[in-house]
C-alpha positions as CSV (number, residue, x, y, z in Angstrom):
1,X,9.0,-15.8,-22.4
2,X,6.3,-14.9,-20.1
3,X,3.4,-16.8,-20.2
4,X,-0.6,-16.4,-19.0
5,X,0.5,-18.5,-15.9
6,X,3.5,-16.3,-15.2
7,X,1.7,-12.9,-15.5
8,X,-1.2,-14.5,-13.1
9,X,1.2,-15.1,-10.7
10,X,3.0,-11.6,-10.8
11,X,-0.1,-10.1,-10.2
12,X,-0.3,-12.3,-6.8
13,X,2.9,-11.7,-5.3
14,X,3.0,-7.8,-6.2
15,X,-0.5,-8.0,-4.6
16,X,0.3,-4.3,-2.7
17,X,1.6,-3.1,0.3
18,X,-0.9,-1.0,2.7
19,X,0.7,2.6,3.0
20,X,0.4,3.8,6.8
21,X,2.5,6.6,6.7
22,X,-0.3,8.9,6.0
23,X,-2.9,7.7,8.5
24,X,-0.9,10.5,10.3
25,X,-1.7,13.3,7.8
26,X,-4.6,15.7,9.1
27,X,-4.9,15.0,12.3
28,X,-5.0,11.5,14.3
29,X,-9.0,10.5,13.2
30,X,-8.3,9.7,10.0
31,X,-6.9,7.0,8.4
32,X,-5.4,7.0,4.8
33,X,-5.2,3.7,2.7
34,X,-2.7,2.5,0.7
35,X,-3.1,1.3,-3.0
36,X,-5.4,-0.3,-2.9
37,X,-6.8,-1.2,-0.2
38,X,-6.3,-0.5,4.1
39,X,-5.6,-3.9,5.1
40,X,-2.6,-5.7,4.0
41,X,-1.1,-9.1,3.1
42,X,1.3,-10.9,4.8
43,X,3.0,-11.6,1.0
44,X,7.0,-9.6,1.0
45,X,8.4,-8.7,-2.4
46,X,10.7,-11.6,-3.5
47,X,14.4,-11.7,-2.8
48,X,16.6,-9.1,-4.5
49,X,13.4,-7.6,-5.8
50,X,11.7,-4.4,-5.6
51,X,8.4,-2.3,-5.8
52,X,8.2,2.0,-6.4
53,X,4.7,3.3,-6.0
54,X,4.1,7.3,-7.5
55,X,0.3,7.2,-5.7
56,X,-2.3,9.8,-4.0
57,X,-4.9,9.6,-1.6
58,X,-7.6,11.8,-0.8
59,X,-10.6,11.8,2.4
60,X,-12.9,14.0,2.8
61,X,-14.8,14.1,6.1
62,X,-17.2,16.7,7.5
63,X,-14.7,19.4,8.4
64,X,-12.6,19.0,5.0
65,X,-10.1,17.0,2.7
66,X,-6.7,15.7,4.0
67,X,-4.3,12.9,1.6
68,X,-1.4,12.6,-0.4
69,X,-0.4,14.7,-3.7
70,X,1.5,12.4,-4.1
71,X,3.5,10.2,-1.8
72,X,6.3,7.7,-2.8
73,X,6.9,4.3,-1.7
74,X,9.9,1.5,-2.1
75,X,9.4,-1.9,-1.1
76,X,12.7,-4.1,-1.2
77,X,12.9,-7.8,-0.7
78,X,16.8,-7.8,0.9
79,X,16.5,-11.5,1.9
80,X,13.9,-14.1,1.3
81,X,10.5,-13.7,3.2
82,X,11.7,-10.3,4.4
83,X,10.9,-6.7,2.7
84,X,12.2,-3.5,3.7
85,X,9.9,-0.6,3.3
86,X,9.9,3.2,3.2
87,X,7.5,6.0,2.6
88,X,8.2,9.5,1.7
89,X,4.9,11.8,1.6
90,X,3.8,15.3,0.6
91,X,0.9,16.0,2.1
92,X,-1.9,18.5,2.5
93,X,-4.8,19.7,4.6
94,X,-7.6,21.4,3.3
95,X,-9.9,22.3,6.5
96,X,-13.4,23.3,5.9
97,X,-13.4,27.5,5.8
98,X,-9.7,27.4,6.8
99,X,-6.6,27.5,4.5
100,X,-5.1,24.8,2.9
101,X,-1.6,23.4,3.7
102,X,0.7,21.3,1.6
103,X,4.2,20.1,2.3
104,X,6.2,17.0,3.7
105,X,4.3,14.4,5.8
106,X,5.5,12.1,8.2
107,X,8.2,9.5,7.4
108,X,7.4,5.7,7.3
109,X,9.7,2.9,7.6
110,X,8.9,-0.8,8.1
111,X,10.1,-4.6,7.8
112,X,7.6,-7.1,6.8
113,X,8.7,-11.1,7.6
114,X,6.9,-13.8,7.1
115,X,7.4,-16.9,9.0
116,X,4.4,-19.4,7.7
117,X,4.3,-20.2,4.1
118,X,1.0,-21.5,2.9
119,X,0.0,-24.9,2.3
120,X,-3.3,-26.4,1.6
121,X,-4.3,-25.9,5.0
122,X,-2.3,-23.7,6.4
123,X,-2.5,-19.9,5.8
124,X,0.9,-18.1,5.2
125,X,1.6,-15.4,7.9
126,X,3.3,-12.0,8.5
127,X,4.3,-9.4,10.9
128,X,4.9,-6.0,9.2
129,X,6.0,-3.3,12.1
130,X,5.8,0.0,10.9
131,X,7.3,3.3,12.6
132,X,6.4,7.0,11.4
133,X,9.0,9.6,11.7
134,X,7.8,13.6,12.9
135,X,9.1,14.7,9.5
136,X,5.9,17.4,8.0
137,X,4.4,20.2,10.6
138,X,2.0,19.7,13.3
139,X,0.8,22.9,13.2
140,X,-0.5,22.6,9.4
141,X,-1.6,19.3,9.7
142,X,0.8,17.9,7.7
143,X,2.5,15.7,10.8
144,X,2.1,14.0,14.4
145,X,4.6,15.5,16.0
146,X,5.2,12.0,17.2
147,X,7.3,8.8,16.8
148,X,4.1,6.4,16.2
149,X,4.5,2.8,15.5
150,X,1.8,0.1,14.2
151,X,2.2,-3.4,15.2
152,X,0.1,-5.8,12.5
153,X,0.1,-9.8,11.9
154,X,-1.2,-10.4,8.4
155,X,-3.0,-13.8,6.9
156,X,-3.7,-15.3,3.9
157,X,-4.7,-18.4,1.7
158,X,-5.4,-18.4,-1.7
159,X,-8.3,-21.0,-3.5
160,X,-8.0,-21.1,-7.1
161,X,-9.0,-17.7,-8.9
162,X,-9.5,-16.4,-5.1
163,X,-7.8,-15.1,-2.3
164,X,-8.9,-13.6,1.0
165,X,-6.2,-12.3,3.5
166,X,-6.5,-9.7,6.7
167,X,-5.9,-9.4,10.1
168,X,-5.2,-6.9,12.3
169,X,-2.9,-4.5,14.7
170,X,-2.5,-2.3,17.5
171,X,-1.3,1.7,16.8
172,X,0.8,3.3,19.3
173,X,-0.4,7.0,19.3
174,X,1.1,9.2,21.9
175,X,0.7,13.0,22.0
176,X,-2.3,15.0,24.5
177,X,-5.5,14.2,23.9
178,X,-4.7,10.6,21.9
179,X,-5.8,7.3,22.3
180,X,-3.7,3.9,21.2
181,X,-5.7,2.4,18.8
182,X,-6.7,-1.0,17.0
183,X,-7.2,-2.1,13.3
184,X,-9.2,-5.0,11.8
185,X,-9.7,-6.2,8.7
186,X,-10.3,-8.1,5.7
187,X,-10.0,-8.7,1.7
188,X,-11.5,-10.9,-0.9
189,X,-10.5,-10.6,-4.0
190,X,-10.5,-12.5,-7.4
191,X,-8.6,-12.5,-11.0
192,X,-11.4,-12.0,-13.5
193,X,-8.4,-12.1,-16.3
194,X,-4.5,-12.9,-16.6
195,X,-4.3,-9.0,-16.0
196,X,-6.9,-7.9,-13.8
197,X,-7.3,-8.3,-10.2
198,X,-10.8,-6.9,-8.5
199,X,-11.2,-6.9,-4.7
200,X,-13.2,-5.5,-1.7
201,X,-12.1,-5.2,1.7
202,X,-14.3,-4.3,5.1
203,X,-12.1,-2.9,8.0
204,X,-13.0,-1.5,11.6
205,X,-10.5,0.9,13.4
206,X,-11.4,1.8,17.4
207,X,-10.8,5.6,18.0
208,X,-7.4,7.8,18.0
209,X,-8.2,10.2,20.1
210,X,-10.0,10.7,23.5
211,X,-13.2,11.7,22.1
212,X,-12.8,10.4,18.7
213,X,-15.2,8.3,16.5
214,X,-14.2,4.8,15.7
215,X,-14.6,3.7,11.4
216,X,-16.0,0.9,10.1
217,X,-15.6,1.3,5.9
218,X,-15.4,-0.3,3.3
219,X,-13.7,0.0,-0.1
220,X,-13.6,-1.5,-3.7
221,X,-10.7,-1.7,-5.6
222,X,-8.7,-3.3,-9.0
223,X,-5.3,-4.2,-9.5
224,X,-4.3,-3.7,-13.6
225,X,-1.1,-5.1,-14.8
226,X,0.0,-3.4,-17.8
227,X,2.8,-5.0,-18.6
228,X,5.4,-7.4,-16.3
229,X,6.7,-4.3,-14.7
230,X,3.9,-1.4,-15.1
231,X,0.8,-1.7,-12.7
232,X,-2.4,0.4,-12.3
233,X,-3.8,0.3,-8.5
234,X,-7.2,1.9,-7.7
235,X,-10.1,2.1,-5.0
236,X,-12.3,3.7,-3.4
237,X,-15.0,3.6,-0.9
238,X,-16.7,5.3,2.7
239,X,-17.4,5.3,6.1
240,X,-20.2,2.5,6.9
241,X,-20.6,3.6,10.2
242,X,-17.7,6.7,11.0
243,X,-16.2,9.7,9.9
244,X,-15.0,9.2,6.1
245,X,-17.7,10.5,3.9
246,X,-15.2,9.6,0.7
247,X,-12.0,8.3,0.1
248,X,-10.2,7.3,-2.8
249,X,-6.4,6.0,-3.8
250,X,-4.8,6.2,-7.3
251,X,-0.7,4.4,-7.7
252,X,1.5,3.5,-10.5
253,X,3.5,0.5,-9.5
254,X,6.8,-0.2,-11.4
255,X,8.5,-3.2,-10.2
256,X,12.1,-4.7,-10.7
257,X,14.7,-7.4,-10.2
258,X,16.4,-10.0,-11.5
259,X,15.0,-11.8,-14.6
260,X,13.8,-15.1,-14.4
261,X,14.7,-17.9,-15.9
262,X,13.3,-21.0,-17.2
C-alpha cells in the first residue's frame, strides 16, 4: 500500500526532465522549456522504470509565437543511475504578419548518468548530453537544419520539505550566422502537500546567434501528482532582461515500472 511517505517521495524522483529538443523550434534565439521548468536535475528515472510526457509549449516574443502542439517525450531508466531519453516534436511558427507553419520539429535524444549520490553534505551530480536530430523544415521554422548537441552537469541536494538543484551547459550551435552558446541556472522548490510540489527557477542563456540577445527569465511552476502514476506539470514565466515576452508549458506525465514491494 502506498503511503504519504511513499507518494512524497514519487513526487521527488519523477521531479521532470528539461525538454531541449524544442529550443531549436523557430529559429536559434529562443529557447523552449520543458515541464516545468528550463533547468534540470541531475535525478534519472529509476532502474527498469519509465516516464511519457503528452506536453506543449508556447513563447511569444516581439515578432510572434513559436512552441510545441504538442511534443512527446520517454524517459527510460535501462540501468541504475542511467536514463535514456527521446523527444519527438510537432512544432509550429507563427511569425508576426507572416503565415503560420506546423509540422515535425527536430529530434532529441539524450543519456543522463549520475555519478555522485547525495549525502548530507555532498550534492548528487549528473551529466545529461543531449543531441537534436534535423528532422522538421528549416525553411518553416520548424528545424535547425543542424545536428546540435548541449553538454550540461546538473546538481542537487535536498533539506527537508526543500530542494534546490541547477547548473549549467554549453550548446553547440553550428549553421551561418550562429553562435555556441551557454546556459545557467537554478530551482528551489518546496512540497506544500504529499501531492503538490511548487517551484521557481531563475536561468541566464548567452546569445545563439551573431547578433542575438542573451535571456535572463524566470519562471514559476507546480508539479500535481494525481495519482502514483498520473502527474499534472505546469509553469510559466518571462524575459527579465531578453527577448521572451511570455512563455508557458502544460504536460501530463504517466509513469511506469515494476511495483514495489514492502
Amino acid at each position: 500500500m502506498r503511503t504519504a511517505s511513499s507518494a512524497k517521495d514519487t513526487t521527488m524522483r519523477i521531479k521532470v526532465s528539461s525538454l531541449w529538443a524544442v529550443w531549436l523550434l523557430g529559429g536559434a534565439t529562443k529557447v523552449f522549456a520543458g515541464p516545468p521548468f528550463v533547468t534540470d536535475d541531475p535525478e534519472p528515472v529509476d532502474y527498469r522504470h519509465g516516464e511519457f510526457y503528452l506536453a506543449s509549449q508556447h513563447v511569444a516574443a516581439h515578432d510572434g509565437w513559436s512552441g510545441t502542439a504538442p511534443h512527446f517525450e520517454v524517459n527510460y531508466g535501462v540501468v541504475p543511475d542511467v536514463q535514456l531519453h527521446l523527444i519527438v516534436p510537432l512544432a509550429y511558427d507563427a511569425p508576426s504578419g507572416s503565415r503560420t507553419h506546423y509540422g515535425y520539429g527536430d529530434t532529441e535524444l539524450g543519456v543522463k548518468y549520475r555519478f555522485v549520490q547525495e549525502s548530507d553534505r555532498v550534492p548528487q551530480v549528473a551529466v545529461f548530453p543531449l543531441l537534436s536530430l534535423p528532422s522538421g523544415s528549416e525553411a518553416d521554422g520548424l528545424g535547425s537544419g543542424q545536428v546540435r548537441a548541449f553538454l550540461p552537469v546538473w546538481l542537487q541536494k535536498s533539506l527537508g520539505e526543500w530542494t534546490v538543484y541547477g547548473g549549467g551547459g554549453y550548446g553547440i550551435n553550428p549553421g551561418t550566422g550562429n553562435e555556441d552558446w551557454g546556459l545557467g541556472g537554478v530551482v528551489l522548490q518546496r512540497h506544500v502537500t504529499d501531492n503538490v510540489v511548487i517551484g521557481t527557477e531563475v536561468y541566464h542563456r548567452t546569445p545563439t546567434e551573431t547578433d542575438g540577445r542573451s535571456d535572463t527569465a524566470f519562471n514559476v511552476g507546480t508539479l500535481i501528482d494525481l495519482t502514483e502514476q498520473h502527474h499534472l506539470l505546469v509553469s510559466a514565466g518571462r524575459s527579465i532582461d531578453g527577448p521572451t515576452d511570455f512563455q508557458v508549458s502544460f504536460a501530463y506525465q504517466f509513469t511506469f515500472g515494476p511495483a514495489a514491494h514492502n
